[in-house]
C-alpha positions in Angstrom: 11.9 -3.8 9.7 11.1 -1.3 7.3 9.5 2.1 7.8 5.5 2.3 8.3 3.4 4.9 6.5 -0.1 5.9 6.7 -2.5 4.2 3.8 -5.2 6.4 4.7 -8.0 6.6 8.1 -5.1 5.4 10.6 -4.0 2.4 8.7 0.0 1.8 8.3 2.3 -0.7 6.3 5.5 -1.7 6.6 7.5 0.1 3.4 9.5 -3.1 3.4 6.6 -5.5 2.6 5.0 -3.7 -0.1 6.0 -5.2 -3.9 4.0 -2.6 -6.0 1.5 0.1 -5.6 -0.9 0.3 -8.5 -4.4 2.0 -9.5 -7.8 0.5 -9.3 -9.5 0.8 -12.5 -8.1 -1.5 -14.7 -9.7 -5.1 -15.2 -6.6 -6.8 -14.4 -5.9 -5.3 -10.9 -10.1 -5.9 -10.4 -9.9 -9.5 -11.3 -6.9 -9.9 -8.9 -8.6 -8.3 -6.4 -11.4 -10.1 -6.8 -8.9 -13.1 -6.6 -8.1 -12.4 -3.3 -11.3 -11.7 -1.8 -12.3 -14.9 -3.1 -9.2 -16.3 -1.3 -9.1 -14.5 1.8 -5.9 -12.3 1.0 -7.2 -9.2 0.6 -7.3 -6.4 3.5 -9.7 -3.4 2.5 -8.5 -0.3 4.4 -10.9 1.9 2.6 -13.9 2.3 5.7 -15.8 2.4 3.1 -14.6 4.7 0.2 -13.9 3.9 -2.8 -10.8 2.0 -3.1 -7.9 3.8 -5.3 -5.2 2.7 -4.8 -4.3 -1.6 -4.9 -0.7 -2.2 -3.0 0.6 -5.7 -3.2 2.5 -6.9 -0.5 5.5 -9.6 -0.6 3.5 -12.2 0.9 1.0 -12.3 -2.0 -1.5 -10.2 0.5 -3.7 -7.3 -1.1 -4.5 -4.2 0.5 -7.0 -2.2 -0.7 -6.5 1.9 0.1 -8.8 4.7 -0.1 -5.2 7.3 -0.8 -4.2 7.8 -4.6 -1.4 5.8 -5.6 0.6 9.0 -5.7 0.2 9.9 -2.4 1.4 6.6 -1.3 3.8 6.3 -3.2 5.0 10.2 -2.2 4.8 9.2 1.2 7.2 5.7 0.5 9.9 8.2 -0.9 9.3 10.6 2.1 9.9 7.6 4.2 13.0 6.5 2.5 14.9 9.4 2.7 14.2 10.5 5.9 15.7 7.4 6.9 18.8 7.7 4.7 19.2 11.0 6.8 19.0 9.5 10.3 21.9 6.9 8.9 24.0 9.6 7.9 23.2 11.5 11.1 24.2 8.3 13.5 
């Protein structure tokens, strides 16, 4: 199992799921999302912000997040390397 981080208002992911974390402006990423609504794929983890930040998880499900993408994606390399250095530790 991969590492969990916080996507914003106590909401965590596995690092190990996540495929690509990308903005929400663009039409593409709205008609996706709008995909998944439609479909039933999409979590919103936003309470009710505006969503930022669209992360796309292995199992074609869409979170919606509330954080930047640069945050999140800050917090993934955080992650990461703190646990290269509890390998190395062991």
């Amino acid at each position: 199992m991969g590492n969990l981080i916080n996507i914003g208002f106590g909401n965590f992911i596995n690092t190990s799921m996540v495929l690509s974390v990308v903005r929400s402006d663009s039409a593409p990423v709205k008609r996706m999302v709008q995909a998944g609504k439609d479909s039933g794929r999409v979590v919103d983890a936003t309470q009710g912000r505006k969503t930022k930040a669209v992360l796309i998880m292995r199992d074609d499900t869409i979170v919606l997040s509330a954080l930047l993408p640069d945050t999140i994606a800050a917090r993934m390399n955080d992650s990461c390397s703190s646990a290269e250095k509890s390998k190395v530790e062991d």
